[in-house]
N, C-alpha and C positions, 0 to 999 in steps of 0.2 A: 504494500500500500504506500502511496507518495499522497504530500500534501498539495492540493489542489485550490484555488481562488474557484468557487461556483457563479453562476449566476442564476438560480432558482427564481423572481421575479422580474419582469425586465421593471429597468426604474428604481430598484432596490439598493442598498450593497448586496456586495459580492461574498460570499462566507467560505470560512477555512476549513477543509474536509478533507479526510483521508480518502482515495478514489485507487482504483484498479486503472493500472497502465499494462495495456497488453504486450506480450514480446513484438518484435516486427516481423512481417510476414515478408516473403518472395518483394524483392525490390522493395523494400522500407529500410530503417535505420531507428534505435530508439538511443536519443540523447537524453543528457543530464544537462538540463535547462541550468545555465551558471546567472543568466544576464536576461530581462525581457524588459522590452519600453513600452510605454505606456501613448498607444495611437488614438487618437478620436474616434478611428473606424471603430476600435474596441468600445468605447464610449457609447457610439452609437448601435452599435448589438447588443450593447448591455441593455439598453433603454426601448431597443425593439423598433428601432428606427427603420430595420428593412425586414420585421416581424423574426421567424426562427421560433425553433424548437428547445423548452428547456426542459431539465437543467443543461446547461452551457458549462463548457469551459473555452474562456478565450483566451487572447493574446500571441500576437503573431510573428512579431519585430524580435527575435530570439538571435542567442548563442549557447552553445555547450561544446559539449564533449562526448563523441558518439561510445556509448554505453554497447551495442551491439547492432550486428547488422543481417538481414535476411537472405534469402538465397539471389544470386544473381546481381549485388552490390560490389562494385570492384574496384570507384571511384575514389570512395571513403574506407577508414577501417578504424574498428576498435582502438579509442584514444585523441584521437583528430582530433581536433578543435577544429569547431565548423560554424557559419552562421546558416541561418534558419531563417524561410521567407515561406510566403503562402503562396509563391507563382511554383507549380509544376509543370512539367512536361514532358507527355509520353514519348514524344519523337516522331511519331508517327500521322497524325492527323495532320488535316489540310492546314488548320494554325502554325502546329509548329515547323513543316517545312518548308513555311512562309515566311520563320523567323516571330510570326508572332505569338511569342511562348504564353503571353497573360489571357491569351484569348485559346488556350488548348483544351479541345473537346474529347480526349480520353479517357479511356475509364480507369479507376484506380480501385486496387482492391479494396485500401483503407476504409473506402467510402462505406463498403458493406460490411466489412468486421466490426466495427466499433469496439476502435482500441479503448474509448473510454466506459468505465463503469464503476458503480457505486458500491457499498461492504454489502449489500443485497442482490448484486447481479445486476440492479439495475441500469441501463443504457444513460449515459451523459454526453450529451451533444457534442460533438469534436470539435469546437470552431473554426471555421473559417482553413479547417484542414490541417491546424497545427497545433492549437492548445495548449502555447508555453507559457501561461499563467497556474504553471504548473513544475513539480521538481525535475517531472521527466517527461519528453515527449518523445511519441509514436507520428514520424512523417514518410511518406513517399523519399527514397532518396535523391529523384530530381530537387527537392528542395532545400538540400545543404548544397554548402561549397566548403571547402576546406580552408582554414583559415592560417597563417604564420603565428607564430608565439609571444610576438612585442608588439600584438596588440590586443590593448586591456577588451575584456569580458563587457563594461558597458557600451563601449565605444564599439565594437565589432556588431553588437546587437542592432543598432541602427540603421546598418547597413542592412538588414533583411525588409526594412519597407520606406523608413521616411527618409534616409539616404535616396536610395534607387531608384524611387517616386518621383519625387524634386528634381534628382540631379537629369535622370532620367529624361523626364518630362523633356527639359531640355535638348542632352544631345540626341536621344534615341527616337524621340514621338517628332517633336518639330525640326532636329539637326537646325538648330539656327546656325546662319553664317558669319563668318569676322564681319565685323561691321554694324550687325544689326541693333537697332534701338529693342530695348525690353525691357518691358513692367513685370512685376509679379506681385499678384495682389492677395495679401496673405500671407505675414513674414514669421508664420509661428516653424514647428518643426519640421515640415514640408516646405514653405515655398523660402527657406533662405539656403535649403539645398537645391535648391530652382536658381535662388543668385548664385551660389559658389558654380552650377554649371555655366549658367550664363556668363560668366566672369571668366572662369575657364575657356569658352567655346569663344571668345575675342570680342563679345559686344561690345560694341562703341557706349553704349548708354546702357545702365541698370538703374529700371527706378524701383524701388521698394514702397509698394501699397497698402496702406494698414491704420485702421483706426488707433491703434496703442500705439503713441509718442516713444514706449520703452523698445517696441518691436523697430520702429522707425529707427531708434537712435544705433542699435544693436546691429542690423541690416549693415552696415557700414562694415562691419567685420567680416561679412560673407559675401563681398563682392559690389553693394550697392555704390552707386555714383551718385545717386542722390534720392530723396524719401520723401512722401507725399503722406497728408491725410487727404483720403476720398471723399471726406466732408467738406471740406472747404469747398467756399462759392469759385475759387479759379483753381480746382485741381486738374479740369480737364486742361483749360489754357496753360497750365503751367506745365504739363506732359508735352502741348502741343511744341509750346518754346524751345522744348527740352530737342525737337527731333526736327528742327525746321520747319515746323508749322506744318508737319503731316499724321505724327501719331507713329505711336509704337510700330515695329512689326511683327512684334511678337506678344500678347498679353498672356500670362499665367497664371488660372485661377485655381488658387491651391487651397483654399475653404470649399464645403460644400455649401455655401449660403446662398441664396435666390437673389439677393439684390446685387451680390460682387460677381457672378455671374453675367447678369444683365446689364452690370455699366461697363462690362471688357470693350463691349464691340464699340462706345465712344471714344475707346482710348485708341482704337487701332487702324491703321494708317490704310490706304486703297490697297488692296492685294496682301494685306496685313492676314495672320491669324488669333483666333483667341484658343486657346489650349486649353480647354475642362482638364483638372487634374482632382480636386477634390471633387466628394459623392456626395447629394444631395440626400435626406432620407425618401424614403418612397413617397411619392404622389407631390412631391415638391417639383413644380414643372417651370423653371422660368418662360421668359416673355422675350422672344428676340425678335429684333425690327428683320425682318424677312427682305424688303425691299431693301433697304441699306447694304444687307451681306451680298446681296444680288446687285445691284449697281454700283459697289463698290470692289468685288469680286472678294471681298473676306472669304476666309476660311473659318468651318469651326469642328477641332479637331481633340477626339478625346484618349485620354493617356490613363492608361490602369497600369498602375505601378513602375511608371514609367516607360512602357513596352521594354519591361529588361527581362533578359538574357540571363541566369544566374551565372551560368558554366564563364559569361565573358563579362559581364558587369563588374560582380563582385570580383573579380582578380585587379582588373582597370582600379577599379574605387582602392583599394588596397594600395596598389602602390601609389596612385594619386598622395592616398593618406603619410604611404613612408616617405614620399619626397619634399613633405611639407607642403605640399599644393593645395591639399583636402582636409578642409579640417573637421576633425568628428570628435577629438575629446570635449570641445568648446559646446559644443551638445549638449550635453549632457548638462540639468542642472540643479538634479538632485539622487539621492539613489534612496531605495527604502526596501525593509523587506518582504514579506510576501503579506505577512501576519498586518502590514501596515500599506496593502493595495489600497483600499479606499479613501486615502488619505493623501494618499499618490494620484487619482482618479480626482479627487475635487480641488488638487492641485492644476493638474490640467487641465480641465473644466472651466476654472478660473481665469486662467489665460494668460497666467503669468511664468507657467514652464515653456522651455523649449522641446525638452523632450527628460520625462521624469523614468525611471529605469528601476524594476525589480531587481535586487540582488541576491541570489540565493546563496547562502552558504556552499 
């Protein structure tokens, strides 16, 4: 039995319980969760934002140490140190040899074993396919990567979603070019790894979009050129100056919120695009001016989990990280233990982490 964060009510906390982690089966891997961050999406499954079956166990954005491995794993082996993301891919479908691994329609056995379960046998929902809000998790082993040893346990964890996401979003969904002008609007733990790629990938201009003056001021460290509130009466004219009087060309919206959605496409220049990166909950449908995107030839382009690749992401992000280029310990801005998720959870909620981190003994 391993200790487990539950979420038995959505809206609730989350409660500490002893749970059954299965061994892995044919192509799985079962790690010992060291490191898990605390993502919105997890926020939002807890609260039933895109409904789900409970009880739940979430938490996606992982690191460990793989504990053991099933038949047909050759990648990984007993000991590794790996990070943990919720993009798999079987190889085989029309997504993945298309390269697009986030969008892979194979089947996995995980889905039907249900590694998780309770001191009664009874089934607890896998979330999200990983469930490292927990000491040990049961994944598919497309969803590790092996990691080097000089880098710390909370920092490596980020790399499995709000790294990949962000930086992603960037080179991988839009490939912006040197040169280009770019907002990202939304400077929490998502979209300022939207700026370090941006800033990385040569943009001429990084504006940083954000109600919170501390997120604005921080922004600066991860690439930005200069920082906007969306409130103000000349935020768009003050984008527009910023780019010659045309507008971004690239907007990134890294909240799921319906109104930072729907002011992207003012910010963005003729032939520009706006890049969906954050999820809205279900039945949240923004309002896009249809006529504008068509006679100005926008684009509107969306990015789950950055369109990344683990097998080539996470190695790039890595040494990005050992060259000093990438920064990920600065991340990080608090850590807690498991016994104290909820408290971690109305920390980011609040809006004042950038990315808060379980640490398991």
């Amino acid at each position: 039995m391993v200790k487990a964060a539950i979420c038995r009510a959505f809206g609730a906390p989350l409660v500490i319980e002893d749970i059954e982690v299965s061994p892995p089966g044919p192509g799985e891997v079962r790690v010992a969760v060291k490191a898990c961050a605390i993502c919105h999406s997890d926020i939002m499954l807890a609260e039933g934002s895109w409904g789900g079956v409970l009880p739940g166990v979430y938490g996606h954005e992982a690191a460990g140490e793989i504990e053991s491995v099933g038949d047909g794993v050759d990648h990984v082996a007993v000991g590794d140190r790996v990070v943990i993301s919720l993009i798999r891919s079987c190889g085989r479908c029309h997504a993945c040899a298309s390269g697009i691994h986030t969008s892979c329609s194979g089947d996995f056995g995980i889905d039907s074993s249900a590694p998780l379960s309770g001191p009664k046998g009874e089934a607890i929902t896998h979330g999200l396919g990983t469930g490292t809000f927990a000491e040990v998790a049961v994944v598919d082993a497309s969803q590790v990567v092996a990691l080097p040893d000089d880098i710390p346990w909370t920092s490596a964890s980020l790399l499995g979603c709000g790294v990949i996401t962000g930086f992603g979003a960037v080179v991988n969904t839009a490939r912006i070019e040197a040169g280009s002008h770019v907002a990202v609007i939304g400077c929490g733990g998502v979209g300022i790894n939207s700026l370090q790629g941006a800033a990385l990938a040569g943009a001429r201009t990084v504006i940083a979009v954000d109600l919170e003056s501390d997120k604005r001021d921080g922004a600066f460290e991860f690439g930005a050129t200069h920082a906007v509130d969306p409130t103000a009466p000349d935020a768009v004219d003050y984008i527009k100056a910023l780019t010659d009087g045309r507008g971004v060309d690239y907007a990134f919206v890294t909240v799921g919120v319906k109104t930072a959605i729907e002011s992207a496409q003012w910010l963005v220049a003729p032939g520009g695009a706006v890049v969906i990166v954050g999820m809205t909950a279900t039945g949240v449908n923004p309002e896009i001016d249809t006529t504008m995107i068509a006679d100005s030839s926008q684009r509107i382009l969306g990015s789950k989990m950055g369109s990344g690749r683990l097998a080539i992401d996470i190695p790039n992000l890595v040494d990005l990280y050992a060259q000093g280029r990438l920064k990920l310990d600065e991340l990080v801005s608090d850590t807690y233990s498991l016994d104290d998720i909820n408290e971690a959870i109305a920390s980011t909620k609040a809006g004042s982490a950038r990315r808060n981190v379980i640490v398991f003994e």
